[in-house]
C-alpha positions in Angstrom: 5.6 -2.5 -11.8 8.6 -4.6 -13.2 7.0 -6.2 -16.2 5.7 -9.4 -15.0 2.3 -10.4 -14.3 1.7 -11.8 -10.8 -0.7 -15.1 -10.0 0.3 -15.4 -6.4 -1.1 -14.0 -3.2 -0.8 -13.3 0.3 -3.6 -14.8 2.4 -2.5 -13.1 5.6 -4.2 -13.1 9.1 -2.6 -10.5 11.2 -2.5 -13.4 14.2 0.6 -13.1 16.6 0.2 -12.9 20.2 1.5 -11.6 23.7 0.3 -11.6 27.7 -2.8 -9.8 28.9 -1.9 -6.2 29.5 -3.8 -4.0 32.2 -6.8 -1.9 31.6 -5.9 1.4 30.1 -7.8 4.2 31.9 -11.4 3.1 32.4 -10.8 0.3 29.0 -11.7 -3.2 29.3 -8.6 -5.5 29.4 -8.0 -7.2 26.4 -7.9 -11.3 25.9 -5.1 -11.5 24.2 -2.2 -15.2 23.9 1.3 -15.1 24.8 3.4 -16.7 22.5 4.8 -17.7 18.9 3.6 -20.4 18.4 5.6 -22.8 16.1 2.7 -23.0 13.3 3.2 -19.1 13.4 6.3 -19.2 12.9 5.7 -21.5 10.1 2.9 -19.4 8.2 5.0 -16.2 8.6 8.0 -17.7 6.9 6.0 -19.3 4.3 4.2 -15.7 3.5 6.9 -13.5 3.9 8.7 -13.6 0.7 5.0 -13.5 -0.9 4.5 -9.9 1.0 7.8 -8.7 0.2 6.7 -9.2 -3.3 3.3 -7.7 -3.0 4.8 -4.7 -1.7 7.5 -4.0 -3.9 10.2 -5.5 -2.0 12.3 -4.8 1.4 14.0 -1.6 1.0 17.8 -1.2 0.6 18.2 1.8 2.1 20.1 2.4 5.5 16.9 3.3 6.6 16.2 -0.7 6.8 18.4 -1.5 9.7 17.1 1.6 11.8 13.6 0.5 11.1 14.8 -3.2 12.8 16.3 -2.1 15.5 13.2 -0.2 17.0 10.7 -2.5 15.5 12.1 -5.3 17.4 12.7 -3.0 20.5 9.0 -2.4 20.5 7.8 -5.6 19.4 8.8 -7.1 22.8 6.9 -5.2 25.0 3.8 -7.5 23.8 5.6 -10.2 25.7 5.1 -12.6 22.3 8.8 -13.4 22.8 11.7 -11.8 24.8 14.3 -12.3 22.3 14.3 -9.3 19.6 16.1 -11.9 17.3 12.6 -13.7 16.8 11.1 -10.8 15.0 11.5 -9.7 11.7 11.4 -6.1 11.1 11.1 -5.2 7.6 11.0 -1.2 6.0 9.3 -2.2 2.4 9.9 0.3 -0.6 6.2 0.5 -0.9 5.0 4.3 -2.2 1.6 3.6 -0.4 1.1 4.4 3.3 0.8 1.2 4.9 2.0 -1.3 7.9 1.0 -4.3 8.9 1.9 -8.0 10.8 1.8 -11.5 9.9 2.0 -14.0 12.3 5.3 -15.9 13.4 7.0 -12.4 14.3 6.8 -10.3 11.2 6.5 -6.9 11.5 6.3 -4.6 8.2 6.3 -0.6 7.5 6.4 0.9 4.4 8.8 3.7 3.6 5.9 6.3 2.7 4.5 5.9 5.8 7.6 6.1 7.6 8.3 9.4 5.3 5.1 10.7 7.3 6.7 10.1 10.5 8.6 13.1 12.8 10.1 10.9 15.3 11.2 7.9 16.5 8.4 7.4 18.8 5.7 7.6 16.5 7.5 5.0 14.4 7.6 2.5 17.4 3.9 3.3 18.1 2.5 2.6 14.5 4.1 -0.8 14.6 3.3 -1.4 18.4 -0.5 -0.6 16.9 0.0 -3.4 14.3 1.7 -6.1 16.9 -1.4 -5.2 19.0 -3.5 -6.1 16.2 -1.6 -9.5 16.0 -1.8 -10.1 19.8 -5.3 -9.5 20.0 -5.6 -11.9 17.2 -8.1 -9.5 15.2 -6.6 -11.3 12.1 -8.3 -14.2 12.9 -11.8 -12.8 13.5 -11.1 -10.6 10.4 -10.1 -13.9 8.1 -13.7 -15.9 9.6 -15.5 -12.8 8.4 -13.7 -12.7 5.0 -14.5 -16.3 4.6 -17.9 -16.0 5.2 -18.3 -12.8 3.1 -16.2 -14.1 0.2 -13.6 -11.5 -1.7 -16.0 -8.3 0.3 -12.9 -5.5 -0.5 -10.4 -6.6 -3.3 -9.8 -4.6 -6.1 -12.8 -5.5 -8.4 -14.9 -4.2 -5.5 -18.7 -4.8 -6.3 -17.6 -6.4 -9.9 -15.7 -9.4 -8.1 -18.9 -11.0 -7.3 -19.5 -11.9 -11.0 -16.5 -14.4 -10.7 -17.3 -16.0 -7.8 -19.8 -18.5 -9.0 -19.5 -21.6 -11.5 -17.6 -19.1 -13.8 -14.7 -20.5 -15.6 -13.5 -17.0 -15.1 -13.3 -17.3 -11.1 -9.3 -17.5 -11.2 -9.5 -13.8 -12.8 -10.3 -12.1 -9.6 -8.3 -14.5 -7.7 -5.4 -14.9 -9.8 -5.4 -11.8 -11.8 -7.0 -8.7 -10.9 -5.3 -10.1 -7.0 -6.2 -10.5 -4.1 -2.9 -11.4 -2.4 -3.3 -8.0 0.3 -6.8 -8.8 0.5 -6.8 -10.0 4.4 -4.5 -7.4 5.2 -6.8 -4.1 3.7 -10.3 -5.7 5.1 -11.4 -2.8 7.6 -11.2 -3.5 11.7 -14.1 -2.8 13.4 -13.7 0.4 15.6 -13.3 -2.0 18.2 -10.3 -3.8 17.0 -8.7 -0.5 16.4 -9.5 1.1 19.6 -8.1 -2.1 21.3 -4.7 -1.9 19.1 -4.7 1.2 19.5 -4.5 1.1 24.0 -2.3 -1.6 23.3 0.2 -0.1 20.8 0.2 2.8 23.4 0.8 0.4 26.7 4.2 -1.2 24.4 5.1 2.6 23.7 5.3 3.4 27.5 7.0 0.2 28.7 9.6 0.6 26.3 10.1 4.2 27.6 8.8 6.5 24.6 6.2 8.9 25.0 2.9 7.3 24.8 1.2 10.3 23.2 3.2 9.6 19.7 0.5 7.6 18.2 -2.2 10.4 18.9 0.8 12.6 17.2 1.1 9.9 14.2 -2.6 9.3 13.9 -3.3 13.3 14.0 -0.8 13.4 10.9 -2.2 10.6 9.1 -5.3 12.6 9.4 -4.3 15.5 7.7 -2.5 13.5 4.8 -5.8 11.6 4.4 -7.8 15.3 3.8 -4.8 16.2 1.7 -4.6 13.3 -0.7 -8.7 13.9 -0.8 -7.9 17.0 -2.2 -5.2 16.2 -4.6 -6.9 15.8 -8.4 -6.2 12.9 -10.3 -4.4 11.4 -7.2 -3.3 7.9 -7.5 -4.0 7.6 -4.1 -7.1 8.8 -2.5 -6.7 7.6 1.0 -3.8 6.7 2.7 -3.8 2.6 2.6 -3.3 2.5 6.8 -5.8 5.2 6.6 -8.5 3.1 4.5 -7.7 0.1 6.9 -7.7 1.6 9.9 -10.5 3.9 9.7 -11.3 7.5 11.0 -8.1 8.3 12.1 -9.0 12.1 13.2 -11.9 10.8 15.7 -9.5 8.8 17.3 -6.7 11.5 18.1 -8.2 12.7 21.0 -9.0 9.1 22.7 -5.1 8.1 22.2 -4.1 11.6 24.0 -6.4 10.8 26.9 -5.0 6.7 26.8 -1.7 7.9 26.8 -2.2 10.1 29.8 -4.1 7.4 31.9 -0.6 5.7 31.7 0.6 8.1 33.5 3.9 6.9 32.2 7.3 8.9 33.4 9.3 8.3 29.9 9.1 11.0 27.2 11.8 9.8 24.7 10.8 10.7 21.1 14.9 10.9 19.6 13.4 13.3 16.7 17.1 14.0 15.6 18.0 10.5 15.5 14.9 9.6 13.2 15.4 12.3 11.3 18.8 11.2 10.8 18.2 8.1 9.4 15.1 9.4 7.4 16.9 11.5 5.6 17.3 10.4 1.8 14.8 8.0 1.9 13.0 7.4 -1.7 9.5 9.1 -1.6 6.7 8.3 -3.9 7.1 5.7 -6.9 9.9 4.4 -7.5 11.1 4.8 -10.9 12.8 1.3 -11.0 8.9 0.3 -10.9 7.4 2.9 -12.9 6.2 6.7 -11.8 2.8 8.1 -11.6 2.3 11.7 -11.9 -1.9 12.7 -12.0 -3.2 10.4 -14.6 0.0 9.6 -16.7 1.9 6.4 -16.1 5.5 6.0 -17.1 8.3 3.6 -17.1 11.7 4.7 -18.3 13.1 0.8 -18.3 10.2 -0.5 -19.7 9.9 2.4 -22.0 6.0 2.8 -21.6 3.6 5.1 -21.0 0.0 5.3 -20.9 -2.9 7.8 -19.0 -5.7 6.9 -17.3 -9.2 7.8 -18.4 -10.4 10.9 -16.0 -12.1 10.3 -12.6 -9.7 7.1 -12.3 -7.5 6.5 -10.0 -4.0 4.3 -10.3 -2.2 2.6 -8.3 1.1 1.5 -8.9 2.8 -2.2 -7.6 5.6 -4.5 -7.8 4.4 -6.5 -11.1 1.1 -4.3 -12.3 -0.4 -1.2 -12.2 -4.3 -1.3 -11.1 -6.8 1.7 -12.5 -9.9 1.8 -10.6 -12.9 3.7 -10.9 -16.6 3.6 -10.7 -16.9 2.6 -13.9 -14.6 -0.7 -14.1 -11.2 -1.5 -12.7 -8.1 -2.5 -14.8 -4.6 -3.9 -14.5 -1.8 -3.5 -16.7 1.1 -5.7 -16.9 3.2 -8.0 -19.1 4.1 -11.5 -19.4 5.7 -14.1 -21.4 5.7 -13.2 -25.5 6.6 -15.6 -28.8 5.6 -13.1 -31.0 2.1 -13.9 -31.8 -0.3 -11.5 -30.0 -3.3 -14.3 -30.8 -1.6 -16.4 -28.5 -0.5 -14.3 -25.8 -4.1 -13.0 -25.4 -5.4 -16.4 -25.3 -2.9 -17.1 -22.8 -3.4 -14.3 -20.5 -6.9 -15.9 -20.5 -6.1 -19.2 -19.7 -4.0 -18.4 -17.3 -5.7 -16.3 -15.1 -8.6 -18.9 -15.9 -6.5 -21.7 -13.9 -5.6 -22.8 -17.4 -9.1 -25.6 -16.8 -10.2 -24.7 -20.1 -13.3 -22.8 -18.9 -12.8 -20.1 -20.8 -14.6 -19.6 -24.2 -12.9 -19.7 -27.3 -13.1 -16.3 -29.5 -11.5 -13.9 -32.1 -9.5 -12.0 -31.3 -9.0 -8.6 -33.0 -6.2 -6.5 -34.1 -5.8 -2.9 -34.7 -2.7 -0.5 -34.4 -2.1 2.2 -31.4 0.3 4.3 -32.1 2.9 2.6 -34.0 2.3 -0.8 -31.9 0.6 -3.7 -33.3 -2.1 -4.3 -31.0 -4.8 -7.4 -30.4 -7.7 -7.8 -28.1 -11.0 -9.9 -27.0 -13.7 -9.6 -24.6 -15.2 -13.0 -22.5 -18.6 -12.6 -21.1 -18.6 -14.0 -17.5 -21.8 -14.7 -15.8 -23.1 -16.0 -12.6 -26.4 -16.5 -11.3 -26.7 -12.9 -10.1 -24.5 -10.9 -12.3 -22.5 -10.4 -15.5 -19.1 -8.5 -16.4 -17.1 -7.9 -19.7 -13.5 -9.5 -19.0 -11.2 -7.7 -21.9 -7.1 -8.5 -22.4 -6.1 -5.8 -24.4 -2.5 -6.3 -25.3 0.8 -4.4 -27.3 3.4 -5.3 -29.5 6.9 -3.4 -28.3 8.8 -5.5 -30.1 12.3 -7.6 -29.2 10.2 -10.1 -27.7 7.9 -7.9 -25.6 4.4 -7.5 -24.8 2.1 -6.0 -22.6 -1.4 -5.9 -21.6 -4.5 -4.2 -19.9 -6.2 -6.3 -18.2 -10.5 -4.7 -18.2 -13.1 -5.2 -16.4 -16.4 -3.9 -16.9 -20.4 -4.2 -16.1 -22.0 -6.2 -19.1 -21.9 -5.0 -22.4 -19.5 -2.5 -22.0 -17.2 -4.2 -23.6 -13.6 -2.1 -23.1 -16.1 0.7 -22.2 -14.6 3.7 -20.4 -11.2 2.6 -20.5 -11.2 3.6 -24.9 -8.9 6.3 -24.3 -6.5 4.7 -21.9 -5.7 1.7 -24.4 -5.6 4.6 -27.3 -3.2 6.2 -25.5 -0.2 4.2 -24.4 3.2 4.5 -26.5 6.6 4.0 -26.3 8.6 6.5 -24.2 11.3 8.6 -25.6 14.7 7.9 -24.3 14.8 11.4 -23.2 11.7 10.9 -21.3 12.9 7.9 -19.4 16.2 9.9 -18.9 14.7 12.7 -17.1 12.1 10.1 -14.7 14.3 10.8 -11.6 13.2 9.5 -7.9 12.0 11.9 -5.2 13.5 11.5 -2.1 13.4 13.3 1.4 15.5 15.7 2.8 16.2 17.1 6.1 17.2 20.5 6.0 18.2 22.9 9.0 15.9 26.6 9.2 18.0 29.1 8.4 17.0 32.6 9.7 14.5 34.3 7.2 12.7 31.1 6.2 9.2 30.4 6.2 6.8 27.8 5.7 6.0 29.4 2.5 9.9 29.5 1.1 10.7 26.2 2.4 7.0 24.9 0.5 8.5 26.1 -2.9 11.5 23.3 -2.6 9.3 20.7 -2.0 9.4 18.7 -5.7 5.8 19.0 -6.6 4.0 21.7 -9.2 0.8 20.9 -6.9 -0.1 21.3 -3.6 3.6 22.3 -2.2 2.3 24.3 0.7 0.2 21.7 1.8 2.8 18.9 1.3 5.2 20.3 3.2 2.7 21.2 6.0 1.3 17.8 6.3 4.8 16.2 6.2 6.1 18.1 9.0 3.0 18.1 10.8 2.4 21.9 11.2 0.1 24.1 11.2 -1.0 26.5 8.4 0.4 29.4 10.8 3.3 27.5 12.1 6.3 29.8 13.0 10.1 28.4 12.3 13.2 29.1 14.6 16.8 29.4 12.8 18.4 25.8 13.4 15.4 23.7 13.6 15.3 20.9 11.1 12.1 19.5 8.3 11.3 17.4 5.8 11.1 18.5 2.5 10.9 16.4 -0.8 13.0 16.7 -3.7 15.0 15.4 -6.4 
């Protein structure tokens, strides 16, 4: 989160295109088109700096031009274009395990993901799985059904249908809360994902990698999704390309048997070469955005902290921080502040209200958290079939800045379960913000005498560390390391 509160969206179809490839083992052929077309080409430029936004922005690392060179390498075995200079290949400094394609030749893969990653190959067949998506033109069925079905999956979940109606309040779930990734984190049908699936496999063995490296990639994702299950308090429960791509462990076993029906001679996976270029990458939050560790948020250049209520989850973006849980969802943010917190209430309201005046005027009341003048009201919005509490719930840090929660919660509740999370944010110490440092990944070479075990207790986490470094390296709990072989581990 950089302190700003987002309006915009995304909007996305995955839609791009290539030529009909053959039938994979006894799999249909898929329908699929064969070109950018110049309105893609169009709608991708236009979305593509909205994305980069979304997703905190393209990563700066060195990693970014690797990333390019074998997205583009595999992005032309769909036969959408021949020239690799009409795709853009972009490595997004996005903690949350995701990838995904736009039309018009964009192609994106977030560095957490990537951080999952042992090899080259599997990187080329996660984004050859995405292109497939975009040249079976899944998007598009997936945006009819989204039409027809409304908001279905954003973040307000179940709650979003109260804003849907007449309400003035519509814009809040459309403006506010977001809904900008909302095409992109709809769920495929197990269809779509088989299909993507043969044909990210089919780009992987024309372009001379292994085939079998998306089984590999979707046996790891696997494992992280069990892991994060496990992890209390984690901010995220499910991998993101995990939620959207569903059941990932029932279809390892299909992409092996795809793969071998191939019968393709290449075998290239250049582990050392990805590994290379891994190495240093930032994993997790970045603290430029803010950090999440269990339920406590922090920002060192914002100098803010807060923790959300138990059984919550957070997730942590470019311009907000979302809190979800069965019991309401949140956003916290900031935004434009004259020093009256009246007013910059009201005006969160009208603005994420389309500013049309439909929403009711109120009190709005003040207390003090902490040391920070704080103000707050709750709007009533109703439909013809349900009813939510809206709440803005904003801070005074003063020098001209402000920041706000942004509630919502079934009817009645008013701010509700979310008491102790707008009781508990303060400003953070310098020396708090001093010591917020980035983890990153390293690649280190087994030395003789090392174990699973001894390598697990350099990994930066107080939680978890044997599993972390299992899952990251995608071994096994009895996994046995040779002197001069090189893993992941993540530190400071």
């Amino acid at each position: 989160m950089k302190g700003k509160w987002a309006l915009g969206g995304v909007g996305a179809a995955l839609v791009v295109a290539m030529t009909a490839p053959a039938v994979i083992g006894q799999q249909r052929a898929i329908r699929t088109t064969s070109s950018i077309s110049a309105q893609d080409k169009a709608s991708g430029a236009k979305q593509h700096p909205e994305l980069l936004k979304e997703f905190g922005g393209a990563y700066a690392g060195p990693q970014a031009k690797y990333v390019e060179g074998v997205g583009r390498r595999i992005a032309v075995q769909s036969g959408l274009s021949n020239a690799q200079g009409d795709f853009t290949v972009t490595l997004l400094n996005s903690p949350v395990n995701n990838a995904f394609a736009i039309p018009g030749g964009y192609v994106y893969v977030t560095r957490q993901l990537m951080a999952l990653m042992n090899d080259e190959a599997e990187l080329a067949g996660v984004l050859g799985h995405e292109v497939g998506h975009v040249a079976a033109e899944h998007g598009q069925r997936r945006q009819k059904a989204a039409q027809r079905n409304a908001i279905g999956g954003a973040l307000l979940g179940a709650l979003a249908g109260a804003f849907l109606g007449d309400s003035g309040l519509a814009g809040i779930v459309q403006k506010g809360i977001g809904t900008g990734s909302q095409l992109l984190t709809l769920k495929f049908s197990r269809t779509q994902e088989y299909e993507a699936d043969d044909l990210g496999i089919r780009y992987l063995a024309s372009a001379g990698y292994d085939p079998r490296a998306l089984s590999s990639m979707l046996a790891s994702l696997a494992a992280q999704s069990s892991l994060d299950a496990r992890v209390a308090g984690s901010a995220r429960s499910m991998p993101e390309w995990a939620s959207t791509h569903p059941d990932p462990a029932s279809r390892v076993t299909r992409a092996a048997r795809a793969a071998d029906a191939t019968r393709a001679t290449g075998k290239t996976r250049n582990r050392d070469a990805f590994l290379n270029a891994l190495d240093g990458v930032l994993y997790g939050d970045d603290p430029k955005q803010g950090v999440i560790d269990g339920n406590r948020f922090r920002h060192p250049d914002l100098r803010v902290s807060f923790t959300a209520p138990g059984g919550f989850g957070m997730e942590n973006g470019t311009d907000a921080v979302s809190i979800t849980g069965s019991g309401g969802q949140a956003q916290f943010s900031g935004g434009a502040y004259n020093g009256d917190l009246a007013a910059y209430v009201n005006g969160v309201f009208a603005r994420l209200g389309g500013g049309n005046g439909g929403v009711p005027q109120g009190e709005v009341q003040r207390t003090t958290i902490n040391g920070l003048p704080a103000a707050w009201r709750t709007v009533r919005a109703s439909t013809q079939s349900s009813q939510v509490d809206a709440t803005v719930f904003a801070y005074d840090f003063g020098g001209g800045k402000a920041y706000h929660f942004l509630l919502i919660t079934p009817a009645g509740r008013g701010v509700g379960p979310f008491v102790p999370m707008v009781e508990s944010i303060q400003r953070l110490s310098a020396q708090d913000a001093a010591a917020i440092k980035p983890r990153r990944v390293q690649i280190v070479t087994v030395k003789s005498g090392d174990t699973v075990q001894s390598l697990a207790k350099r990994m930066a986490y107080s939680d978890y560390p044997l599993e972390r470094f299992l899952t990251i390296n995608a071994f096994t709990a009895n996994a046995a390391l040779r002197p001069g072989q090189r893993v992941k581990i993540v530190g400071w």
